[in-house]
C-alpha positions as CSV (number, residue, x, y, z in Angstrom):
1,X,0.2,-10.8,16.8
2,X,1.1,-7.5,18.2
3,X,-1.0,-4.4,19.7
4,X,-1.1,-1.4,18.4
5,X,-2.0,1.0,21.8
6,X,-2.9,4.0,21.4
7,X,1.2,5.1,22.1
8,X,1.5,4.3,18.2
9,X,-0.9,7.3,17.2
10,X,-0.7,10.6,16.8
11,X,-2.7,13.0,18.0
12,X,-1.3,16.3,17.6
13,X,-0.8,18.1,14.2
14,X,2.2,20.7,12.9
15,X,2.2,23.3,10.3
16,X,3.9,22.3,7.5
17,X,7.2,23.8,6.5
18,X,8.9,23.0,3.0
19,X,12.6,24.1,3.6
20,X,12.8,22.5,6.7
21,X,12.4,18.7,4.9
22,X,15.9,16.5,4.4
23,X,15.6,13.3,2.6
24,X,17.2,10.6,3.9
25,X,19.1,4.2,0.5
26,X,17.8,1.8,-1.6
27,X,19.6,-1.8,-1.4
28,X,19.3,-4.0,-4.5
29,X,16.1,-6.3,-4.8
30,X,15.3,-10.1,-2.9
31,X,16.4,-13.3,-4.9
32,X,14.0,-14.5,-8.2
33,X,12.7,-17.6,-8.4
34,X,12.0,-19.9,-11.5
35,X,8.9,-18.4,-13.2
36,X,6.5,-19.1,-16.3
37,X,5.4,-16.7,-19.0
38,X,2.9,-14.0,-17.5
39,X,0.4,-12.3,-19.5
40,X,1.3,-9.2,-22.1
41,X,1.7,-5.9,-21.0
42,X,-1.8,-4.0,-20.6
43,X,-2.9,-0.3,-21.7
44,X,-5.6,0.8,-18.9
45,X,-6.8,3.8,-20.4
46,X,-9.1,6.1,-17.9
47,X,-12.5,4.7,-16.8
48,X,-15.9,6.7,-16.7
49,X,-16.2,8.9,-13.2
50,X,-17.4,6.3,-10.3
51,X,-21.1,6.8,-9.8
52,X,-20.4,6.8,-5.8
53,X,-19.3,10.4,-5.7
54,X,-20.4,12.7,-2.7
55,X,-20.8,16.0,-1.7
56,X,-18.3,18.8,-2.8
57,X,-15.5,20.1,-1.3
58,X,-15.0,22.0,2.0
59,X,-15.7,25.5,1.9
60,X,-17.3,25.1,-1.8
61,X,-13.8,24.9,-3.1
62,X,-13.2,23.8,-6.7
63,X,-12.8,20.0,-6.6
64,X,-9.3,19.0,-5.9
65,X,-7.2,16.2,-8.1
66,X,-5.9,13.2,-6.2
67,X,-3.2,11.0,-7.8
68,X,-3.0,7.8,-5.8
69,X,-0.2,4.9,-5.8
70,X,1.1,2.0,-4.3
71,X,4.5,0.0,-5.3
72,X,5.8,-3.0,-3.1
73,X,9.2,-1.8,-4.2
74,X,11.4,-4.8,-2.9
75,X,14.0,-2.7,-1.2
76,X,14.8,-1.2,-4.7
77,X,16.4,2.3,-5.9
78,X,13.7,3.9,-8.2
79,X,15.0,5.6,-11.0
80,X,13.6,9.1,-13.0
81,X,12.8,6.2,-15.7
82,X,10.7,4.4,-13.0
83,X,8.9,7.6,-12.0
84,X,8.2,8.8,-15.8
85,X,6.4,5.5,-17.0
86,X,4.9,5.0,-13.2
87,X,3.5,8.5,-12.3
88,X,4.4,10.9,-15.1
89,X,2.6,8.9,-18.2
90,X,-0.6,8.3,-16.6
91,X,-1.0,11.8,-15.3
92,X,0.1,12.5,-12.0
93,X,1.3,16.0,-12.9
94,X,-2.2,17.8,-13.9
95,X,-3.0,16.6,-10.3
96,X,-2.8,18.8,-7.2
97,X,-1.9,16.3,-4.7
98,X,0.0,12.9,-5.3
99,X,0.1,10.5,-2.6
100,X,2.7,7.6,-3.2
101,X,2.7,4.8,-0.9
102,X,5.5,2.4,-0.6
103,X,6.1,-0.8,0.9
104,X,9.5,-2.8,1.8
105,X,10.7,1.0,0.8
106,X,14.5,0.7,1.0
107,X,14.8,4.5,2.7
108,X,12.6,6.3,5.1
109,X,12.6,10.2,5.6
110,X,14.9,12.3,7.8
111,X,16.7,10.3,9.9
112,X,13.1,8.4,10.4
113,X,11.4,11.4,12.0
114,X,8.2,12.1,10.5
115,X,8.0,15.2,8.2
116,X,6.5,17.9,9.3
117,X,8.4,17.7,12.1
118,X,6.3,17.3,15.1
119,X,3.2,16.0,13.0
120,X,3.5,12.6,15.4
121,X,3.7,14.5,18.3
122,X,1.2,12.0,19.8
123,X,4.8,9.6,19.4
124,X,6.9,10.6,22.0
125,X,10.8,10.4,19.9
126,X,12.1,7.7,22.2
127,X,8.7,5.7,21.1
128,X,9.2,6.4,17.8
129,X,11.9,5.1,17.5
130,X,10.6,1.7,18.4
131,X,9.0,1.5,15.1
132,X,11.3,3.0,12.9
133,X,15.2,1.8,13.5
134,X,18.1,2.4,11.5
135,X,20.9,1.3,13.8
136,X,24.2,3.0,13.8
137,X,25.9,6.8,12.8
138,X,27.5,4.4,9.7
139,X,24.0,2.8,8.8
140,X,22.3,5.8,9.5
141,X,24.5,8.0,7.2
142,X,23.9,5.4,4.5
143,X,19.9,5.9,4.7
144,X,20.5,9.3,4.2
145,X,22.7,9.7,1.3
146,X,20.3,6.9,-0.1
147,X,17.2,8.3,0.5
148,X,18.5,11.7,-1.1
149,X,18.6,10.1,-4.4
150,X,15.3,8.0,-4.0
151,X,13.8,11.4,-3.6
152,X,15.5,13.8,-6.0
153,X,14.5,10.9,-9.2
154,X,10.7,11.4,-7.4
155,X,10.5,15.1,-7.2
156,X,12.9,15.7,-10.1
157,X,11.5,14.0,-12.4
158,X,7.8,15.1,-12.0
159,X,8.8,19.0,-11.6
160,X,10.6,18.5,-14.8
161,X,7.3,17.6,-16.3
162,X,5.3,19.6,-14.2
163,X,3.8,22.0,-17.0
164,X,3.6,24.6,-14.6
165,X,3.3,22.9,-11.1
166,X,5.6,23.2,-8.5
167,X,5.5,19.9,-6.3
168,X,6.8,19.7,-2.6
169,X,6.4,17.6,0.2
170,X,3.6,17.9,2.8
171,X,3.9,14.8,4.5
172,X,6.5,11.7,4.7
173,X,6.3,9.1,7.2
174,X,7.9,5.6,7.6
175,X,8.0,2.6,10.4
176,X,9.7,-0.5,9.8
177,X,14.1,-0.7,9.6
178,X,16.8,-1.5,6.4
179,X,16.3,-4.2,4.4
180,X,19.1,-6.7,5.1
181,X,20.5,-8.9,2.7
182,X,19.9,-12.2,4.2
183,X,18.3,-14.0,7.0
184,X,20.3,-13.1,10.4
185,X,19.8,-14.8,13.7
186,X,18.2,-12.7,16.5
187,X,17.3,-14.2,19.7
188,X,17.1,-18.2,18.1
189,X,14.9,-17.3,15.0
190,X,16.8,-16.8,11.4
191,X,14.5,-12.8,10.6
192,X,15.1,-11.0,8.0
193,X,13.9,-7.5,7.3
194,X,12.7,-6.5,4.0
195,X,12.9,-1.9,4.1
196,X,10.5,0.3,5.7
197,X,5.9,1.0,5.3
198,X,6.7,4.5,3.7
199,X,3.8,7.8,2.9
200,X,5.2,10.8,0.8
201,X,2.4,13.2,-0.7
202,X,3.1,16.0,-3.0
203,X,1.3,19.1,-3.5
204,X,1.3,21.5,-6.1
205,X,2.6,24.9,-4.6
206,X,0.9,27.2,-7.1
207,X,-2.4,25.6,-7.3
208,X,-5.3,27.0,-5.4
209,X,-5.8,24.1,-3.2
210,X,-9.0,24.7,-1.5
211,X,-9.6,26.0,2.4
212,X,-6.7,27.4,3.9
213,X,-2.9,27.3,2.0
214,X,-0.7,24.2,2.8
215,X,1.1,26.0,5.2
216,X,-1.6,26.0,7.4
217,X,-2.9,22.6,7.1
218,X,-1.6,21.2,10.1
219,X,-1.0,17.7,8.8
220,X,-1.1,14.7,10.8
221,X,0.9,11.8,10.4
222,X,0.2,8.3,12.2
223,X,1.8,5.4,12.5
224,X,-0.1,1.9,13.2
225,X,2.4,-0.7,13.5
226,X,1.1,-4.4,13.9
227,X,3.5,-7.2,13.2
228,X,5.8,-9.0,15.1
229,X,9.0,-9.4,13.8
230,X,12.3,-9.4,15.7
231,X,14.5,-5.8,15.7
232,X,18.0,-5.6,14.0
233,X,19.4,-3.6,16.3
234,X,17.7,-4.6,19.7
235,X,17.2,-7.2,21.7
236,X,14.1,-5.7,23.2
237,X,10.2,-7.5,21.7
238,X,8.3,-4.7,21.2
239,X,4.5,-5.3,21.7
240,X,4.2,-4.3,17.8
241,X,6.7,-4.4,15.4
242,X,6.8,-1.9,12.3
243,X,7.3,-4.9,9.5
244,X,4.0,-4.6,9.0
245,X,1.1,-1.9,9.6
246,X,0.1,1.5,8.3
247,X,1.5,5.2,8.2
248,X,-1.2,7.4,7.3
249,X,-1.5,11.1,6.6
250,X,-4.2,13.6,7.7
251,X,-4.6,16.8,6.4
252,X,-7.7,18.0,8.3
253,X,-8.9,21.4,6.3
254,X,-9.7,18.6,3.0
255,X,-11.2,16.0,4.9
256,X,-8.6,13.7,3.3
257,X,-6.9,10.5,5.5
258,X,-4.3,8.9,3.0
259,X,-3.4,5.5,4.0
260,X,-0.2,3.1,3.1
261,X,-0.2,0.2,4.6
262,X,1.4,-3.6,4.5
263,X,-0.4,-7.0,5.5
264,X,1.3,-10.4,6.5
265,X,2.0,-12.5,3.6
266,X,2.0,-15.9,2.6
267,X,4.6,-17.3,4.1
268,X,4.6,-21.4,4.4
269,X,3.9,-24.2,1.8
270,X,1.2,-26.5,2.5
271,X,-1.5,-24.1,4.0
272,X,-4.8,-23.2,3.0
273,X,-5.0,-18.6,2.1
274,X,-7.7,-18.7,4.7
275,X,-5.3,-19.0,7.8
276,X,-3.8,-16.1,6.8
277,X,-6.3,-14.5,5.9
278,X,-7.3,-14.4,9.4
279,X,-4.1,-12.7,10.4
280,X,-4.5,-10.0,7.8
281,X,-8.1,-9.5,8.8
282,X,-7.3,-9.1,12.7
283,X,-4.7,-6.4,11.5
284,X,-6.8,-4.1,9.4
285,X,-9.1,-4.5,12.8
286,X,-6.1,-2.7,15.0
287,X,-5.2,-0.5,11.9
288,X,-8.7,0.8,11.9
289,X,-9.2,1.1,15.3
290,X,-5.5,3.2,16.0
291,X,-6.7,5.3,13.1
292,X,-10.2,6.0,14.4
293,X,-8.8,6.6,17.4
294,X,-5.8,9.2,16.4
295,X,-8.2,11.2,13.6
296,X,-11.1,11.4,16.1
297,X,-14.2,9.3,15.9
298,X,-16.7,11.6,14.1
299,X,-14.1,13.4,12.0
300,X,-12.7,10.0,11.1
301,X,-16.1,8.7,9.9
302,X,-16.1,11.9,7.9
303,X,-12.8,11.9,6.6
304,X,-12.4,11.0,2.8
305,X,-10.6,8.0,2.7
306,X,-8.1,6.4,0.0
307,X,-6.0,3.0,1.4
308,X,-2.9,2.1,-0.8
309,X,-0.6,-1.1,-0.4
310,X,0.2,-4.6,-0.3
311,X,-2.9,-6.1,0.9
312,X,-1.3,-9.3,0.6
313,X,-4.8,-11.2,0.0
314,X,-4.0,-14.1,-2.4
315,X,-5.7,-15.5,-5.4
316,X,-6.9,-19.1,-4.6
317,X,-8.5,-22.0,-6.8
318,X,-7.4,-25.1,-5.0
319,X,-7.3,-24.7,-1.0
320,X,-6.7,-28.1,-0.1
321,X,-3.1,-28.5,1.6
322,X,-1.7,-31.1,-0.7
323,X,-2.2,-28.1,-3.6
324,X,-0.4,-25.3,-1.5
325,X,3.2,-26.6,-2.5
326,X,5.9,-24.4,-4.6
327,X,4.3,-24.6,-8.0
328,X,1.6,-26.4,-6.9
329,X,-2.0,-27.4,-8.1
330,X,-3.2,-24.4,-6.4
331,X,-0.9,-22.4,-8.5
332,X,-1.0,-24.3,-11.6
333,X,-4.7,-23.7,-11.7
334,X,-4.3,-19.7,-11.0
335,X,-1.5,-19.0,-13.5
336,X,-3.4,-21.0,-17.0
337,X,-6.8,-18.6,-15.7
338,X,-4.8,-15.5,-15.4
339,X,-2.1,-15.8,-18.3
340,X,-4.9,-17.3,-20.9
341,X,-4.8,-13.9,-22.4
342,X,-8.7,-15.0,-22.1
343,X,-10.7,-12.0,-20.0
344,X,-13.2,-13.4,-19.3
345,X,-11.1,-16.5,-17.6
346,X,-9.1,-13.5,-16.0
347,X,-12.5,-11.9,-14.5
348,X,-13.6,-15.6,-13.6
349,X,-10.2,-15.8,-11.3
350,X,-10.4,-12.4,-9.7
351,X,-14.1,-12.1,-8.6
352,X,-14.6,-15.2,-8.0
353,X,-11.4,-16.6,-6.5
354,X,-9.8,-13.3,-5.6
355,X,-9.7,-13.2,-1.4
356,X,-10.2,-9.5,-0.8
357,X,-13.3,-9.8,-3.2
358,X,-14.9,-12.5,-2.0
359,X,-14.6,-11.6,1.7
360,X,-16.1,-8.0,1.3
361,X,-18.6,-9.6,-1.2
362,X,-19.9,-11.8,1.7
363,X,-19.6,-9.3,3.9
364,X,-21.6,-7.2,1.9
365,X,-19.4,-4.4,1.8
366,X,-18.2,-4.4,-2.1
367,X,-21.2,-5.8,-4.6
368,X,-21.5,-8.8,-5.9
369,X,-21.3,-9.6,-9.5
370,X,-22.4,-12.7,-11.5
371,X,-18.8,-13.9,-10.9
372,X,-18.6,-13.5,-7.0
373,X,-18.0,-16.8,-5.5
374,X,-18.2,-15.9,-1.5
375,X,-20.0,-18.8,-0.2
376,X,-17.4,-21.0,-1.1
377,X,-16.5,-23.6,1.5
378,X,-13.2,-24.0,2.9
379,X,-11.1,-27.4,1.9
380,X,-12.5,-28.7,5.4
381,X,-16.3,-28.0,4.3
382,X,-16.0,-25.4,7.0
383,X,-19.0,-22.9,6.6
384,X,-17.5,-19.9,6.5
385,X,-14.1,-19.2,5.8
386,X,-14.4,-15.9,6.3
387,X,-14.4,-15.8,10.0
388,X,-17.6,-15.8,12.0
389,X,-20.9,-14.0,10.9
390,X,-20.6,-11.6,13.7
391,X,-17.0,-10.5,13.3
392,X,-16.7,-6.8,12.8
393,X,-16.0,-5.4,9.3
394,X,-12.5,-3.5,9.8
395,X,-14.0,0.8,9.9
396,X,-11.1,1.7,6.9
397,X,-12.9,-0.8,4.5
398,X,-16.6,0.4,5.1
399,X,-18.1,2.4,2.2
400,X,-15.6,1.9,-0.2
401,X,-14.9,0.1,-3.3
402,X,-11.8,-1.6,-5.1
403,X,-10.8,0.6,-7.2
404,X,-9.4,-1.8,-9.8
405,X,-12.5,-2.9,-10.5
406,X,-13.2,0.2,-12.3
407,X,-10.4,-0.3,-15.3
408,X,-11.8,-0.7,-18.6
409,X,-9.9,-3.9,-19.0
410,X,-9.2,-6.0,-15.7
411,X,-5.4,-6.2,-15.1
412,X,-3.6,-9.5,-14.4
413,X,-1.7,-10.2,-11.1
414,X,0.8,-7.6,-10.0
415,X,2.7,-10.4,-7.7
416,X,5.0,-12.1,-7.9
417,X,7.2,-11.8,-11.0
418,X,10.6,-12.4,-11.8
419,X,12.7,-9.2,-11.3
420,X,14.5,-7.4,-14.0
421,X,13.0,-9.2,-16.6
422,X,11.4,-7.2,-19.1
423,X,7.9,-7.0,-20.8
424,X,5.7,-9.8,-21.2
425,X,7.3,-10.6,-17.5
426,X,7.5,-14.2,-15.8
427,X,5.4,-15.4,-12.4
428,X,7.6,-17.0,-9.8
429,X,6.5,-20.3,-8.5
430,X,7.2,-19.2,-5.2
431,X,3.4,-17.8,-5.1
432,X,1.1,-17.4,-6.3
433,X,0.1,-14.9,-8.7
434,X,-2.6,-13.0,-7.0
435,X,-3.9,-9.3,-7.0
436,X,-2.2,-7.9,-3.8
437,X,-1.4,-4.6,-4.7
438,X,-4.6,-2.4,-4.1
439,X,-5.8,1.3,-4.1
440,X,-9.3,1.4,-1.9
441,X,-11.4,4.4,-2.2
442,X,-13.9,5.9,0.1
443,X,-17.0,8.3,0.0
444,X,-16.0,11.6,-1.6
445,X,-13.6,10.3,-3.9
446,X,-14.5,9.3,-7.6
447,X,-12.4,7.5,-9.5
448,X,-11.4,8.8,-12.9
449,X,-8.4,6.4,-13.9
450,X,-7.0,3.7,-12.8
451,X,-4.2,0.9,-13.7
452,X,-0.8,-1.2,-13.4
453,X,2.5,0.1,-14.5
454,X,3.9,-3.0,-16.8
455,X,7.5,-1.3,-17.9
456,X,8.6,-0.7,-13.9
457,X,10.5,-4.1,-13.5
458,X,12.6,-3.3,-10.2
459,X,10.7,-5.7,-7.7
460,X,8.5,-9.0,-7.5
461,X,5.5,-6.6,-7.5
462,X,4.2,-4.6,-10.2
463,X,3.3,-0.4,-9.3
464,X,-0.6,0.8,-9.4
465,X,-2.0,4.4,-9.9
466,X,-5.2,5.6,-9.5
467,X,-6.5,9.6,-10.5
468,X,-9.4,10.8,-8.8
469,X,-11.3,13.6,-8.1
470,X,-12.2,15.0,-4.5
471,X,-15.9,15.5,-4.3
C-alpha cells in the first residue's frame, strides 16, 4: 500500500479569484455485465433535522446551506439532463454552497492544477504532478476541451435555475490520470486507469455567506493520495499513487473541511469482503492522518466535517470463499434481500450485513439498532473481523453519522448496475450490490434531506445528495 507523507498536503491557503478559473473530457463508460432486475425507482423525500446539531455559525452568522454529493461517474460525460434530476430537483439551488464530489471523474480542472491557484502550495508543482498526470500537449488539450463541457452542463444548468443565485467556483481539485479504455501493460502488469478523485464547490455570489466574503476565504485544497497503481505516462513507482485517496477542500473562516474521496474495491473472485476491508480501513487511517496534519490538529478537530465518495465497503451475507464467485451465493443471497421490494428485508441487509455499518457499530462510533449484526464471525470463526480491538478508529469518521440512514425510506444499493439501462435498472453479477456510495456528516452539520438519484443512468454507480444546514 502506499504512504501518503506529509509532501501530499497542503499547508498554505490562496485567496480565491473567480475569473482566473479554466475548466479543463469525459470518455464513454467501462463494459456492463449480465445483470438481474433491481428494485423500482425510490422517491426520498426530506427527513426531519438530525438531532446531532451543534453550535451556530462563526461570528453568529445566519446558518449557511450545504448541498452535498457524491457520483462514481465511470469516466462519463454528464449532461445538463444529468445535473437537473441529480442536483437541481432535489434542491441544490436554494443552497449557498454545493460541494460535488466525483470519483473515476473523466476530467480534472485546469490543466490539473488546483483552483485557486496556489491553494496546494504545500505541493510543490513538480510534486503535484505525481498525483495528477495527463501525459502529452495532444492528451492534455483533449482534457481541456472536455472538461469545458463537463463544467458548463454543471454551472449552466444550475444558474439557469438559480432563482436568483449566482454560483461560481471556490474550489476544484483532482489526483489520479485519464481513464483509458482498456487494460495496457506497464512494467509486466496489465493496469488500467479508470479518470481522476475530483472536488468542485459552488458558492452562491450574492448570498451573505457568513464571516468574511469568498474572496477572502483563503481556501485550502489537499490532496491525500494512497493507492498504488502503475502511471500511464511514467515509468517511475511513486510511493502513493492518486487511483485512490482523497482531495479535500478547506475554507477556514466557516469551519468547513469537505472531503471526496475513493477506497480500493473489490477486486478478485473467491475472497472473503473482510480482506479488503482491511486495505480500505488502513487508507482512511493515512487519509485522516494527512488531513489532520495539513488543516492543523486543533483546527481540524474543530473543523465541520462532511466526507463524500465511493467508500467501496461491500454488502455481505455469505463470506465463505466458495460463495465469493461471479454471481455467487454470496450474491444470490444480497440481491433477493435487497430487490424484495420488502423494507424491512432491505433494512435487514444494510444494518445488519452492510460493512461500513457493522464496523463503526462495533466500534462504537455509529449506534446500533435492533438490526446491527457486528459481532458476526468471520467464515474462519475468526473473532473479530474487524481488525484488532485496539486498532485506531480513522479521525475523519469520529463523531459522525451515515447520513443515509436518515431517509425516510432506506434506498437500495447504488452499485453496481447495468449502464444505460433505464428505470427499474439491472445489478451486474460482477458484484455485488452493496451501498458504496456514502455522504458522512460530522458535528455542526444537520441533515435536512437526503437520497439517491434513480433517473442518472451514465455509470455502474448510482448519484447521492444530501442538504444540510451548518450549525
Amino acid at each position: 500500500m502506499g504512504q501518503c507523507s506529509s509532501a501530499t498536503i497542503a499547508t498554505n491557503a490562496s485567496d480565491f479569484t473567480s475569473d482566473k478559473y479554466l475548466p479543463s473530457q469525459a470518455p464513454s463508460s467501462s463494459e456492463d455485465a449480465p445483470a438481474v432486475q433491481a428494485a423500482p425507482s425510490q422517491d426520498l423525500t426530506p427527513p426531519p433535522a438530525s438531532s446531532k446539531a451543534t453550535p451556530s455559525s462563526p461570528g453568529g452568522a445566519r446558518p449557511l446551506t450545504l448541498f452535498a454529493c457524491t457520483f462514481n461517474i465511470n469516466g462519463s460525460p454528464i449532461t445538463a439532463a444529468d445535473v437537473d434530476a441529480w442536483l437541481v430537483s432535489h434542491g441544490s439551488t436554494s443552497c449557498d454552497l454545493i460541494c460535488l464530489s466525483f470519483q473515476e471523474c473523466g476530467t480534472c480542472s485546469n490543466g490539473g492544477l488546483p483552483f485557486p491557484p496556489g491553494s496546494c502550495a504545500g505541493v510543490s508543482a513538480s510534486t503535484l504532478s505525481d498525483y495528477v498526470r495527463l501525459g502529452g500537449e495532444e492528451q492534455r488539450s483533449v482534457n481541456e476541451h472536455g472538461d469545458a463541457e463537463f463544467v458548463k452542463a454543471i454551472l449552466g444548468t444550475l444558474n439557469e435555475n438559480k432563482g436568483g443565485r449566482e454560483y461560481k467556483v471556490v474550489a476544484d481539485v483532482s489526483i489520479g490520470e485519464p481513464p483509458t479504455s482498456s487494460k495496457v501493460d506497464v512494467m509486466g502488469k496489465m493496469t488500467e486507469w479508470y479518470g481522476f478523485i475530483r472536488t468542485i464547490v459552488l458558492a452562491d455570489g450574492r448570498a451573505d455567506l457568513g464571516p468574511g466574503k469568498e474572496e477572502d476565504w483563503k481556501v485550502r485544497t489537499m490532496v491525500c493520495p494512497v493507492g498504488e497503481k502503475l502511471s500511464m505516462f511514467s515509468p517511475h513507482k511513486y510511493a502513493a499513487a492518486p487511483d485512490k485517496g482523497a482531495v479535500a477542500v478547506h475554507i477556514p473562516p466557516l469551519d468547513l473541511l469537505l472531503v471526496s474521496l475513493h477506497l480500493s474495491g473489490t477486486n478478485k473472485y473467491g475472497v472473503p469482503e473482510r480482506k479488503f476491508d482491511e486495505e480500505r480501513r488502513g487508507q482512511l487511517r493515512m487519509i485522516s492522518e494527512c488531513l489532520e496534519e495539513g488543516v492543523g490538529g486543533e483546527r481540524y478537530s474543530k473543523a465541520r466535517k462532511v466526507v463524500m465518495g465511493d467508500f467501496n465497503f461491500r454488502c455481505e451475507m455469505r463470506p465463505g470463499e466458495a460463495d465469493k464467485g461471479k454471481g455467487g451465493n454470496d450474491w444470490n443471497a444480497v440481491n433477493d434481500e435487497v430487490t424484495s421490494a420488502d423494507a424491512g428485508r432491505l433494512e435487514k441487509a444494510f444494518f445488519g450485513f452492510d460493512r461500513l455499518q457493522r464496523w463503526l457499530v462495533k466500534r462504537g462510533v455509529w449506534e446500533r439498532t435492533e438490526l446491527s449484526n457486528p459481532e458476526a464471525k468471520g467464515d474462519d470463526g475468526a473473532e473479530d473481523e474487524f481488525g484488532p480491538t485496539d486498532e485506531a478508529t480513522p479521525s475523519i469518521l469520529l463523531n459522525t453519522l451515515d447520513a443515509i440512514t436518515l431517509a425516510p425510506s432506506l434506498p437500495v444499493p447504488t452499485f453496481t448496475f447495468k449502464i444505460g439501462e433505464p428505470p427499474p435498472r439491472n445489478y451486474s453479477n460482477k458484484r455485488t450490490p452493496s451501498w458504496t456510495d456514502r455522504i458522512v456528516v460530522g458535528q455542526g452539520v444537520e441533515v435536512e434531506g437526503v437520497g439517491v438519484e434513480r433517473t442518472v443512468v451514465i455509470s455502474d454507480h448510482e448519484p447521492v445528495w444530501c442538504r444540510c444546514r451548518l450549525k
